[in-house]
Structure formats: structure tokens, C-alpha cells
Backbone atoms as SQL, in Angstrom:
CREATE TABLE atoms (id INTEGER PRIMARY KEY, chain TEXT, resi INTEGER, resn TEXT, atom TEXT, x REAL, y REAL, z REAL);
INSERT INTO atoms VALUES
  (1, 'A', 1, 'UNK', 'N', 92.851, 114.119, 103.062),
  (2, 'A', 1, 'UNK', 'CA', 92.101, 113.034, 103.678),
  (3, 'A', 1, 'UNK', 'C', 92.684, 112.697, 105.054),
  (4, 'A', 2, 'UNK', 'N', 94.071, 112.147, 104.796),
  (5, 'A', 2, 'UNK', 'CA', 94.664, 112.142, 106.344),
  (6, 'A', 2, 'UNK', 'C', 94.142, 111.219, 107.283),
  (7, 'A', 3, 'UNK', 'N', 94.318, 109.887, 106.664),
  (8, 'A', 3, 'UNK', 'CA', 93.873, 108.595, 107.487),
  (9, 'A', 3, 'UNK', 'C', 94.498, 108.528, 108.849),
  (10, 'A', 4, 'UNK', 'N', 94.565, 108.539, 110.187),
  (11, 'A', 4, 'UNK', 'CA', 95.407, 108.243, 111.161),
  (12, 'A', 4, 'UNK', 'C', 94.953, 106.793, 111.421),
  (13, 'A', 5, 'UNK', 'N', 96.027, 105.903, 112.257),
  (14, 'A', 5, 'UNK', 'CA', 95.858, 105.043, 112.805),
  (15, 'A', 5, 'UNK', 'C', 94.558, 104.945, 114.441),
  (16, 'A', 6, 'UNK', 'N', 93.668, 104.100, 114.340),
  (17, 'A', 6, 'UNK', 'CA', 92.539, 103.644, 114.997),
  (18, 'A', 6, 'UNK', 'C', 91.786, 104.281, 114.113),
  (19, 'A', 7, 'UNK', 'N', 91.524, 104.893, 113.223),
  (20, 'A', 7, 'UNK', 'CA', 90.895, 105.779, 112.086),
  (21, 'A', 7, 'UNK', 'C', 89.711, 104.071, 111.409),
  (22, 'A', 8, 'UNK', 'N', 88.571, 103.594, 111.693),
  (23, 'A', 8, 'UNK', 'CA', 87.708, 103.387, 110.739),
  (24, 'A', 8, 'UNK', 'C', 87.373, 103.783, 109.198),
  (25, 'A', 9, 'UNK', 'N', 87.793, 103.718, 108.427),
  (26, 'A', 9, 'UNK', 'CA', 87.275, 104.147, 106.941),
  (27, 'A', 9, 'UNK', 'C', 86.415, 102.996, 106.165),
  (28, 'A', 10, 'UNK', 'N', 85.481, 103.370, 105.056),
  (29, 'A', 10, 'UNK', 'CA', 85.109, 102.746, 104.286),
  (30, 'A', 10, 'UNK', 'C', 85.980, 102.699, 102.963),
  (31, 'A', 11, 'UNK', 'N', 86.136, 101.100, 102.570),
  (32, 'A', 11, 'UNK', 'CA', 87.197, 101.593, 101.286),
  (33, 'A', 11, 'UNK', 'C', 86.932, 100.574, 100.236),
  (34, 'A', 12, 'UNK', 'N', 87.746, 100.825, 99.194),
  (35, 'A', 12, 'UNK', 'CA', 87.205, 100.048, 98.235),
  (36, 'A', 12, 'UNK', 'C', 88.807, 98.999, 97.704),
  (37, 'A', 13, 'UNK', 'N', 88.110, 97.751, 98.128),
  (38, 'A', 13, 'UNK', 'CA', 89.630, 97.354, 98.482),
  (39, 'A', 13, 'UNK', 'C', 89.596, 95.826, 96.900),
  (40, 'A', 14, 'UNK', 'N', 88.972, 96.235, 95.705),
  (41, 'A', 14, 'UNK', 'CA', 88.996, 95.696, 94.818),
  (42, 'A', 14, 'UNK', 'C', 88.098, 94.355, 94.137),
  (43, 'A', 15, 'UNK', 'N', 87.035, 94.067, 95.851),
  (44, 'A', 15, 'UNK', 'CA', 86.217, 92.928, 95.800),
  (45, 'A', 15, 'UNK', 'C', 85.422, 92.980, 94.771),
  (46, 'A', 16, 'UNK', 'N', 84.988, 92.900, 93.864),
  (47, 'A', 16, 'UNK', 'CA', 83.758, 92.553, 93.376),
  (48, 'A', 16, 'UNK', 'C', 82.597, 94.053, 93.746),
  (49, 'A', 17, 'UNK', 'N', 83.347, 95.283, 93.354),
  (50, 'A', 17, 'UNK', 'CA', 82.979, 96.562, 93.401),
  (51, 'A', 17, 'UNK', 'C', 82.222, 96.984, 94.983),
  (52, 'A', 18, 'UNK', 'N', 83.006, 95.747, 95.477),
  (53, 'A', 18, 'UNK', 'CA', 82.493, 96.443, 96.997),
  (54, 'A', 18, 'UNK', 'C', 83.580, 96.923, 97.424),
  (55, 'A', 19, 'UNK', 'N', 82.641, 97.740, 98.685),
  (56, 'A', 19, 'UNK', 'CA', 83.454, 98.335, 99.874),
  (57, 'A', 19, 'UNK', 'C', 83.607, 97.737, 101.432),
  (58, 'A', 20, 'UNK', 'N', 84.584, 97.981, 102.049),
  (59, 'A', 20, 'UNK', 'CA', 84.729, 97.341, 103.244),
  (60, 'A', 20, 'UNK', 'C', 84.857, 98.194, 104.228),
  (61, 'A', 21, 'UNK', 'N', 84.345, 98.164, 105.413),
  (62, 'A', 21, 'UNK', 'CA', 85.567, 98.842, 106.416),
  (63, 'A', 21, 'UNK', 'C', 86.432, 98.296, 107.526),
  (64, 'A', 22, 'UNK', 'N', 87.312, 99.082, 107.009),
  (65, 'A', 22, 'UNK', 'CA', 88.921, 98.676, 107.532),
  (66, 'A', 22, 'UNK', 'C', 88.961, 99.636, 108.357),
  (67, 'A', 23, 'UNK', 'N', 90.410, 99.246, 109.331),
  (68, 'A', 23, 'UNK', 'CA', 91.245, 100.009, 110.014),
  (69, 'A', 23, 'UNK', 'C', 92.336, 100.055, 109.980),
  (70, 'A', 24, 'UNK', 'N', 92.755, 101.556, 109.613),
  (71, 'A', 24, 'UNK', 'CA', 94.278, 102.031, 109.684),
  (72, 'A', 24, 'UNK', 'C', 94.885, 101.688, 110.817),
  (73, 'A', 25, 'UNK', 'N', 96.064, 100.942, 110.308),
  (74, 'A', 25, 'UNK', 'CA', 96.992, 100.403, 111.429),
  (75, 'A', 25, 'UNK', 'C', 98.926, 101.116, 111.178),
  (76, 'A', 26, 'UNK', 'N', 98.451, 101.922, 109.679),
  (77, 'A', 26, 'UNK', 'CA', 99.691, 102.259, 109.865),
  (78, 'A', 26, 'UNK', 'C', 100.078, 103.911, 110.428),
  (79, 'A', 27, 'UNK', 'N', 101.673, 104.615, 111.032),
  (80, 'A', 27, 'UNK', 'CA', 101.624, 105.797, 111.144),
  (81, 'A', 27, 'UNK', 'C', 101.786, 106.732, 110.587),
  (82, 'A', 28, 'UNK', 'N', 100.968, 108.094, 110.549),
  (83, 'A', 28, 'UNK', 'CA', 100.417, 108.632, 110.220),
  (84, 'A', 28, 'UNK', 'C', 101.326, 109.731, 109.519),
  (85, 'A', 29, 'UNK', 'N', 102.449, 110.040, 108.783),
  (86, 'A', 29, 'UNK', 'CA', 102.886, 110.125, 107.942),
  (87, 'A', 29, 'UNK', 'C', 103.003, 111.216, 106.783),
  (88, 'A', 30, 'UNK', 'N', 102.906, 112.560, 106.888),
  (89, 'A', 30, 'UNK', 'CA', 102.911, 112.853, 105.716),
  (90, 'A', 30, 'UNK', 'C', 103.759, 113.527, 104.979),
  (91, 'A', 31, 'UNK', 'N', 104.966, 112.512, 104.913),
  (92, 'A', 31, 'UNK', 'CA', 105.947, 112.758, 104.108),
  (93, 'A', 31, 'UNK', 'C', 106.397, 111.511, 103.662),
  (94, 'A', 32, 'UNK', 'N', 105.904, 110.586, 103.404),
  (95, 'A', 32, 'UNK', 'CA', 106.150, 109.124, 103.443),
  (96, 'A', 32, 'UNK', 'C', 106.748, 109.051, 101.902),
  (97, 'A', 33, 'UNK', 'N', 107.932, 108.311, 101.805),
  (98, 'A', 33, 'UNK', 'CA', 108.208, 108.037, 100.324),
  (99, 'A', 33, 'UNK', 'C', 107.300, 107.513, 99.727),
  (100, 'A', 34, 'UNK', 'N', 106.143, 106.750, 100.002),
  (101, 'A', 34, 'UNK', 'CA', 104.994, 106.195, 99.123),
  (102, 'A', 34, 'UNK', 'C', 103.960, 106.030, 99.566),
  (103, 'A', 35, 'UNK', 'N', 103.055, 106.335, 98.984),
  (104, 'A', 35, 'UNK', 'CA', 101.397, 106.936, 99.270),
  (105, 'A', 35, 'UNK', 'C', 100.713, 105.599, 99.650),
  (106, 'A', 36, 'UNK', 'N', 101.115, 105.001, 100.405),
  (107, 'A', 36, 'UNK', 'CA', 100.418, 103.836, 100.966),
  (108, 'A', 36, 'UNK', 'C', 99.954, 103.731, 102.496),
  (109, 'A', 37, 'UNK', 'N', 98.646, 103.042, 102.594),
  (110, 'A', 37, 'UNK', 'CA', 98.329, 103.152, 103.852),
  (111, 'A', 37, 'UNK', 'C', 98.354, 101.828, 104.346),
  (112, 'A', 38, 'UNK', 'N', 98.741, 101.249, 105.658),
  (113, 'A', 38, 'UNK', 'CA', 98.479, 100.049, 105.972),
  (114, 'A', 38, 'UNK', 'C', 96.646, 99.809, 106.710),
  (115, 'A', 39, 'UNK', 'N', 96.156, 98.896, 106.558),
  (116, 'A', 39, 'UNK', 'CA', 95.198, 98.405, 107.304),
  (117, 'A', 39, 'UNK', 'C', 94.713, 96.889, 107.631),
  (118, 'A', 40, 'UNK', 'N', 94.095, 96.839, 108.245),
  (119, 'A', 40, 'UNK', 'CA', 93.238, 95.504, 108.513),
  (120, 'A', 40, 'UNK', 'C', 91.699, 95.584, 108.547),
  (121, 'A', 41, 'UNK', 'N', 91.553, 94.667, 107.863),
  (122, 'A', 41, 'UNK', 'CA', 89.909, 94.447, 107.913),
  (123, 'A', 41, 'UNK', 'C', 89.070, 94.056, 108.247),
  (124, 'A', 42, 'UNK', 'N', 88.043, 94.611, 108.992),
  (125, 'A', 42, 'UNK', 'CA', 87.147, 93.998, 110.149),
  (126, 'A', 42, 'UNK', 'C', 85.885, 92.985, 108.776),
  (127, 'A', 43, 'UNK', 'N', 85.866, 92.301, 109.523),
  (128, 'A', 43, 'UNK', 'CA', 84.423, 91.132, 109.188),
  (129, 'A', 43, 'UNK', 'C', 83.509, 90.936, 110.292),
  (130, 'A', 44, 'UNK', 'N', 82.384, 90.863, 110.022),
  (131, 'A', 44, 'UNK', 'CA', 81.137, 90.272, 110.658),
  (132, 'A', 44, 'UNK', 'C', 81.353, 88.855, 111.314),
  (133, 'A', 45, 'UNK', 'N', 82.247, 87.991, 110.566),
  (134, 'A', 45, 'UNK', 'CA', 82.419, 86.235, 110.914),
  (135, 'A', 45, 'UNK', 'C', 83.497, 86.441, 112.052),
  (136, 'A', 46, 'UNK', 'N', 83.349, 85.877, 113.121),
  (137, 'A', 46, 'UNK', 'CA', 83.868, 85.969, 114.608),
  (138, 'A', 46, 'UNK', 'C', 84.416, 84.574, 114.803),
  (139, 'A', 47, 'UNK', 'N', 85.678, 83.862, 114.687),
  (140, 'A', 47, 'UNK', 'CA', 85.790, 82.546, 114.722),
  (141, 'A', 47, 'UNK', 'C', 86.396, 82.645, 116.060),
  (142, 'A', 48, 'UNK', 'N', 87.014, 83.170, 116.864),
  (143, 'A', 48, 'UNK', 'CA', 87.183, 83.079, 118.289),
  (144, 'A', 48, 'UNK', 'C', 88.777, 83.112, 118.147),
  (145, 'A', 49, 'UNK', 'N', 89.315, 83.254, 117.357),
  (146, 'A', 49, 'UNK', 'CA', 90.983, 83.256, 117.284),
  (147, 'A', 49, 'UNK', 'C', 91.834, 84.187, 117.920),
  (148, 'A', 50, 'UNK', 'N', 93.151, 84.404, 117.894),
  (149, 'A', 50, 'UNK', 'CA', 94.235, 85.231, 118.378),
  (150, 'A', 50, 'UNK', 'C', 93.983, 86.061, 117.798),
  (151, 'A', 51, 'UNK', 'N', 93.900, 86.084, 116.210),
  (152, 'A', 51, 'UNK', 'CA', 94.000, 87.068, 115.103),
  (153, 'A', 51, 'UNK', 'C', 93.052, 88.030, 115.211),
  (154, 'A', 52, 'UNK', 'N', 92.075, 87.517, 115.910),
  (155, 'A', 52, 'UNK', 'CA', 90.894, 88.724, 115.753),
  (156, 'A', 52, 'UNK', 'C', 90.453, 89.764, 117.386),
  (157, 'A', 53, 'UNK', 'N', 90.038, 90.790, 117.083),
  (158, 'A', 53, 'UNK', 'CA', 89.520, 91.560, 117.803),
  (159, 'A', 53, 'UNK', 'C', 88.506, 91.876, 117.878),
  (160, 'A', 54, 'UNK', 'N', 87.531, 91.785, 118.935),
  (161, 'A', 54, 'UNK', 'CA', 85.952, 91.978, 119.008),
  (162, 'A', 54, 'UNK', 'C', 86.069, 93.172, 119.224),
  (163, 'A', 55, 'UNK', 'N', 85.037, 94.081, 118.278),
  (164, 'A', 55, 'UNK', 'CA', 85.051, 95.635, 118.426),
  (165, 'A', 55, 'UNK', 'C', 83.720, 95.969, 119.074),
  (166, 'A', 56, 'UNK', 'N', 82.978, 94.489, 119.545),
  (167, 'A', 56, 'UNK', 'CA', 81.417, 94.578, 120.224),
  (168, 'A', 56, 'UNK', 'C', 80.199, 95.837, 119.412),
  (169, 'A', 57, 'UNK', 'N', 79.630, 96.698, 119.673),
  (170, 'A', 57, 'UNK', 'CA', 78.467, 97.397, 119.017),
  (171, 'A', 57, 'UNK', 'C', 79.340, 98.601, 118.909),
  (172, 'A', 58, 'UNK', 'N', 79.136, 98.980, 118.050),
  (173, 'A', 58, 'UNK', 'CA', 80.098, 100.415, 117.509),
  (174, 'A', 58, 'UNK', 'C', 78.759, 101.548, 116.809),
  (175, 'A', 59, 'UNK', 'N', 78.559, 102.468, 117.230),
  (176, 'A', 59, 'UNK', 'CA', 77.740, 103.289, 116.874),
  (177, 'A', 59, 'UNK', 'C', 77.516, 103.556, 115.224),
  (178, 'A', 60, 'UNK', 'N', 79.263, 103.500, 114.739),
  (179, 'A', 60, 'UNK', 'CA', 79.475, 103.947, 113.406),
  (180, 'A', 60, 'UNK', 'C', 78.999, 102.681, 112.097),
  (181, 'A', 61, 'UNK', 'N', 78.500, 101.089, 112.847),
  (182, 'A', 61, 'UNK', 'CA', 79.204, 100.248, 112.274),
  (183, 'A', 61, 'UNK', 'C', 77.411, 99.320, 112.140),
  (184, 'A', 62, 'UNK', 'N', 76.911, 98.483, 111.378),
  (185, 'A', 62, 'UNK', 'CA', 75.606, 98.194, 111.056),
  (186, 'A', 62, 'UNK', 'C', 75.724, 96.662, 111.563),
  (187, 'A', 63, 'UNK', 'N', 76.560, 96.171, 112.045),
  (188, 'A', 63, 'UNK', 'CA', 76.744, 94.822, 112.804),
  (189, 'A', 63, 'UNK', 'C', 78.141, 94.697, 113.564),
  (190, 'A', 64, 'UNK', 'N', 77.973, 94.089, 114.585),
  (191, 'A', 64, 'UNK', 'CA', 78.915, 93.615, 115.325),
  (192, 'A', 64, 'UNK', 'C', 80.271, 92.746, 114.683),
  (193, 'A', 65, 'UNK', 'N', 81.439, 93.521, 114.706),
  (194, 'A', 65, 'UNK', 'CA', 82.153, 93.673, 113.932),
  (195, 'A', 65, 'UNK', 'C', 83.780, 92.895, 114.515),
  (196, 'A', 66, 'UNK', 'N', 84.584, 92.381, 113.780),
  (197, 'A', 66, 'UNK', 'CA', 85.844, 91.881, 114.883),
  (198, 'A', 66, 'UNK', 'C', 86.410, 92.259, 113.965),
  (199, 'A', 67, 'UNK', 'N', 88.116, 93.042, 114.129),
  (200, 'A', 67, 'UNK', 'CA', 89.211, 93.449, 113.166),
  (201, 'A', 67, 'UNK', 'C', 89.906, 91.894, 112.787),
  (202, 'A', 68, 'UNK', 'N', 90.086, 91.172, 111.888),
  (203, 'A', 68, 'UNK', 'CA', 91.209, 90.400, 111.207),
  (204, 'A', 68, 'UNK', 'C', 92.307, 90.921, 111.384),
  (205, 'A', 69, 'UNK', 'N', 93.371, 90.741, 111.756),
  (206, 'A', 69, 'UNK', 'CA', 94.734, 90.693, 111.347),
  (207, 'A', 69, 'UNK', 'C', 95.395, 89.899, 110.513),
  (208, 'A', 70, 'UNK', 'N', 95.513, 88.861, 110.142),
  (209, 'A', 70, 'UNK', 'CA', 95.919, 87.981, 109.120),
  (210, 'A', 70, 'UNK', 'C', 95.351, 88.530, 107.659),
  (211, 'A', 71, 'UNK', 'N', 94.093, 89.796, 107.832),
  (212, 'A', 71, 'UNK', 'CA', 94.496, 90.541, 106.071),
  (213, 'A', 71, 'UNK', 'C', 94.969, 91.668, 106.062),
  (214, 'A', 72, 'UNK', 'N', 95.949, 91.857, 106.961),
  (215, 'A', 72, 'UNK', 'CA', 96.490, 92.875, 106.685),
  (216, 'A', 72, 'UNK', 'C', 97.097, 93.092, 105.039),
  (217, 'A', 73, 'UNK', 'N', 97.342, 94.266, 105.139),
  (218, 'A', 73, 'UNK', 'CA', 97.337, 94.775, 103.761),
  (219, 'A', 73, 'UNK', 'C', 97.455, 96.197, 103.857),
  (220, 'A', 74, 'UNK', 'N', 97.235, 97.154, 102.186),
  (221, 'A', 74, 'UNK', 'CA', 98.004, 98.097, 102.104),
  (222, 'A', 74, 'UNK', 'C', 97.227, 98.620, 101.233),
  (223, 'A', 75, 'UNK', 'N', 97.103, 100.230, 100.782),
  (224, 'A', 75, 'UNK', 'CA', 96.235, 100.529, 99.435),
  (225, 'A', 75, 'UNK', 'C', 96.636, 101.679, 99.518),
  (226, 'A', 76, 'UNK', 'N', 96.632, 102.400, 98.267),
  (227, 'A', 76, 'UNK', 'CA', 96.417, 104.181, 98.023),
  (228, 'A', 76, 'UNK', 'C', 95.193, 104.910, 98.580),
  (229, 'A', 77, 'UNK', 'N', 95.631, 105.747, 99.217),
  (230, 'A', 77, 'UNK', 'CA', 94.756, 106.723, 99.962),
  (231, 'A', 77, 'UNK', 'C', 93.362, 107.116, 99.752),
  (232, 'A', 78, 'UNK', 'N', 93.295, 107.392, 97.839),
  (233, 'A', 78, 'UNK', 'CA', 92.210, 107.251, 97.407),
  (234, 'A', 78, 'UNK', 'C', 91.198, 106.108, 96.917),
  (235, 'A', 79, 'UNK', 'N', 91.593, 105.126, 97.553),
  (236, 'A', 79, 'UNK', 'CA', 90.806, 103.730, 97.839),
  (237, 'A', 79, 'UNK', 'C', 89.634, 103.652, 99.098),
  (238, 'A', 80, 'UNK', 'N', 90.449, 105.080, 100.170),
  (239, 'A', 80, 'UNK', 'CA', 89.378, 104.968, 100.829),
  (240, 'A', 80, 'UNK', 'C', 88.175, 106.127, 100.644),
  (241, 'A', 81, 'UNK', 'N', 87.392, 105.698, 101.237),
  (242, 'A', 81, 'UNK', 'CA', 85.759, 106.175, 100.546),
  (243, 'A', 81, 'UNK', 'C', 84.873, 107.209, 101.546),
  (244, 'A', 82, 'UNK', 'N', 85.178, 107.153, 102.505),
  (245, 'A', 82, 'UNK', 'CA', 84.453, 108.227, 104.118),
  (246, 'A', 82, 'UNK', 'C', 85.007, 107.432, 105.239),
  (247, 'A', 83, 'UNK', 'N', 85.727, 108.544, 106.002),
  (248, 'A', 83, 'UNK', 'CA', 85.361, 107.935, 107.310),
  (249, 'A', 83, 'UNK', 'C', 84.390, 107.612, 108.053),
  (250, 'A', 84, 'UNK', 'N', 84.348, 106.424, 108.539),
  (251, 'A', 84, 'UNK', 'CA', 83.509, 106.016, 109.758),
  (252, 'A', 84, 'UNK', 'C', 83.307, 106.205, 111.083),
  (253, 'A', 85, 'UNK', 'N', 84.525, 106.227, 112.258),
  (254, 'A', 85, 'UNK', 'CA', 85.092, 106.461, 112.794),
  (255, 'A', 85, 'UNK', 'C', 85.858, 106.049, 113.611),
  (256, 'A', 86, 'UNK', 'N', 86.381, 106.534, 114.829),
  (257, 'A', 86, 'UNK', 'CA', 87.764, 105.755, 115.263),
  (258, 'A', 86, 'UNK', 'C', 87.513, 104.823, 116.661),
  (259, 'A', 87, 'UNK', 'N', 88.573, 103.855, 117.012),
  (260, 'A', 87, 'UNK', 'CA', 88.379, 103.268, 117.934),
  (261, 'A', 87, 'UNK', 'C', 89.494, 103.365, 119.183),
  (262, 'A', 88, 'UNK', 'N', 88.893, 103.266, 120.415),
  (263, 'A', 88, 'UNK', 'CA', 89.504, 103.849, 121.735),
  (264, 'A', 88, 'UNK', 'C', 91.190, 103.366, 121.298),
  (265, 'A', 89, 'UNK', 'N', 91.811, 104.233, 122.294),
  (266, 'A', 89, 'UNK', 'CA', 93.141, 103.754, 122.450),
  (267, 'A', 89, 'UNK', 'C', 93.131, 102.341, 123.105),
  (268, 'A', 90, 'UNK', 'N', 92.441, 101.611, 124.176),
  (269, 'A', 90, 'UNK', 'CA', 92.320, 100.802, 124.615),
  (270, 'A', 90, 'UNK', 'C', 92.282, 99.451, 123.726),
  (271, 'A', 91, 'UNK', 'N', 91.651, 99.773, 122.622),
  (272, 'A', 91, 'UNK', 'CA', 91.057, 98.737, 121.667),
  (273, 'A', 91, 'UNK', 'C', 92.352, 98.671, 120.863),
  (274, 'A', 92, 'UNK', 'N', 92.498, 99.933, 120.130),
  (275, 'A', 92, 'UNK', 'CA', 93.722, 99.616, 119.340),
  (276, 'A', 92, 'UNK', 'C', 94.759, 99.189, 120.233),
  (277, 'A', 93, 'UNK', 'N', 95.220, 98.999, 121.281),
  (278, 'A', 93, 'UNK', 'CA', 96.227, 98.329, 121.967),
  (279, 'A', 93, 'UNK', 'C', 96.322, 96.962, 121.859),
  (280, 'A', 94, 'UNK', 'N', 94.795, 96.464, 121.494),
  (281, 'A', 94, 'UNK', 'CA', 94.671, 94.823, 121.536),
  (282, 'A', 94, 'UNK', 'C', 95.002, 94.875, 120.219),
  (283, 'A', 95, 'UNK', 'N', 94.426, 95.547, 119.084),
  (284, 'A', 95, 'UNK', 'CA', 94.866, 95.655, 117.872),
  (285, 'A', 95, 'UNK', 'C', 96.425, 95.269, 117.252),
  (286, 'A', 96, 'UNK', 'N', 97.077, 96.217, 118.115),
  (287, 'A', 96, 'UNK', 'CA', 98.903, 95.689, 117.790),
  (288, 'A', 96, 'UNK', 'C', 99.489, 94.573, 118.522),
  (289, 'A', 97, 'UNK', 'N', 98.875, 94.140, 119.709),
  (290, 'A', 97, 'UNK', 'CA', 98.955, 92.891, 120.369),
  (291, 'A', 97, 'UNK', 'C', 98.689, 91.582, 119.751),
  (292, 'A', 98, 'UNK', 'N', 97.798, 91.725, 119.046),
  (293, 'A', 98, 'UNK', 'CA', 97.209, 90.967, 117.435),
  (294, 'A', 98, 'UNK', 'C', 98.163, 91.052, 116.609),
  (295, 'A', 99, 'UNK', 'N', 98.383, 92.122, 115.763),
  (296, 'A', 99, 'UNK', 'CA', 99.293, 92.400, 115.059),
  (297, 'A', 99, 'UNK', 'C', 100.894, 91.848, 115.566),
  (298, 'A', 100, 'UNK', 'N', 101.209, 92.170, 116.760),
  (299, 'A', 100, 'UNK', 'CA', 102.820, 91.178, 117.105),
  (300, 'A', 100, 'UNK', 'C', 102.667, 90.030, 117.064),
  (301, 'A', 101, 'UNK', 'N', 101.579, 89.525, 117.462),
  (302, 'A', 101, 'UNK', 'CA', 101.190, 87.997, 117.594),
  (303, 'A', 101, 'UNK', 'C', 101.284, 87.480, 116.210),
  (304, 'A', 102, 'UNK', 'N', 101.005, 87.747, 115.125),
  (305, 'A', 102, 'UNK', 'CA', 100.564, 87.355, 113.554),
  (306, 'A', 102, 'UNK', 'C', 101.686, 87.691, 113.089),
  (307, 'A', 103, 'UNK', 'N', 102.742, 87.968, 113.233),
  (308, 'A', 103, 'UNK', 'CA', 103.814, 88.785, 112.286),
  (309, 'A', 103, 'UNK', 'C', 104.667, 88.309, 113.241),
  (310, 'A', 104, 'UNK', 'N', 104.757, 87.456, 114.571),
  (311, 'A', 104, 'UNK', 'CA', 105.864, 87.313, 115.423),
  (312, 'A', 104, 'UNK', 'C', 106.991, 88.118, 115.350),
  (313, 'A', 105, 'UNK', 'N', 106.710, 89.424, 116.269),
  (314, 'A', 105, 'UNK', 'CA', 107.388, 90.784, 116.592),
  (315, 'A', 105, 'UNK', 'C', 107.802, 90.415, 117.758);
């Protein structure tokens, strides 16, 4: 499968037999002592915060979409479901800028 980081996937992250899509935020790894992937999960609800990232119209994506950072989180590989696809280096830069901000790095 071979998730990389800015990597979009659809996954199944335990809701109420839904699926979400997230983005891999962790690196890419394959020798890792444990089969875990990090991500964050984009939502449709846009509250205007630090935490979030506007990913604006994404070809891969059925509404206008912003990454959360505050759910970050973690799952086994086979949780995720198809890739979607990935987002610019540019974007993921705001992504970990988010991410230092929420985790005070």
C-alpha cells in the first residue's frame, strides 16, 4: 500500500461504519517497529482557526475540504481504503506549521 506523507486516503477510522478522508502526516517508513500510520482529518466544517487548513476545491475530493489538526491520530495501514490523492508540497508546509502550532514544537 505504502501511504506517504501529503498522501490523501480514504479510511475507515471506526465511526459508525464510515469512512473518512484523511491525510498522512507521518514518515514514510518501511521498517518501522510498528505498523502505524499517523494522520489528520480533513472535515467539510471550516471554523476559521489555527488548527485548520483550507485545501480550497481539490479535484479528488466532493466538497471543499480543510485538514484538522487537533485529530490527529494514528491507525493500521489496513484501515485505509483507496487512495485519493496527494497535496502540493506548498500545502503540506502549512500542514506541519499547523501541526507545530497544536503540539507546541
Amino acid at each position: 500500500m505504502n501511504a506517504k506523507p501529503g498522501d490523501i486516503w480514504l479510511a475507515d477510522l471506526g465511526l459508525a461504519a464510515k469512512t473518512r478522508p484523511v491525510l498522512i502526516v507521518s514518515r514514510f517508513d518501511p521498517d518501522a517497529p510498528r505498523a502505524l500510520i499517523t494522520y489528520v482529518p480533513l472535515t467539510t466544517q471550516h471554523r476559521g482557526s489555527r488548527y485548520e487548513i483550507q485545501l480550497g476545491d481539490l479535484p479528488f475530493l466532493h466538497q471543499t475540504s480543510v485538514v484538522n489538526v487537533q485529530g490527529i491520530g494514528s491507525l493500521i495501514e489496513p484501515r485505509l481504503e483507496r487512495k485519493l490523492g496527494q497535496l502540493s508540497a506548498a500545502t503540506m508546509a502549512k500542514v506541519k506549521d499547523a501541526i507545530r502550532f497544536a503540539l507546541e514544537l
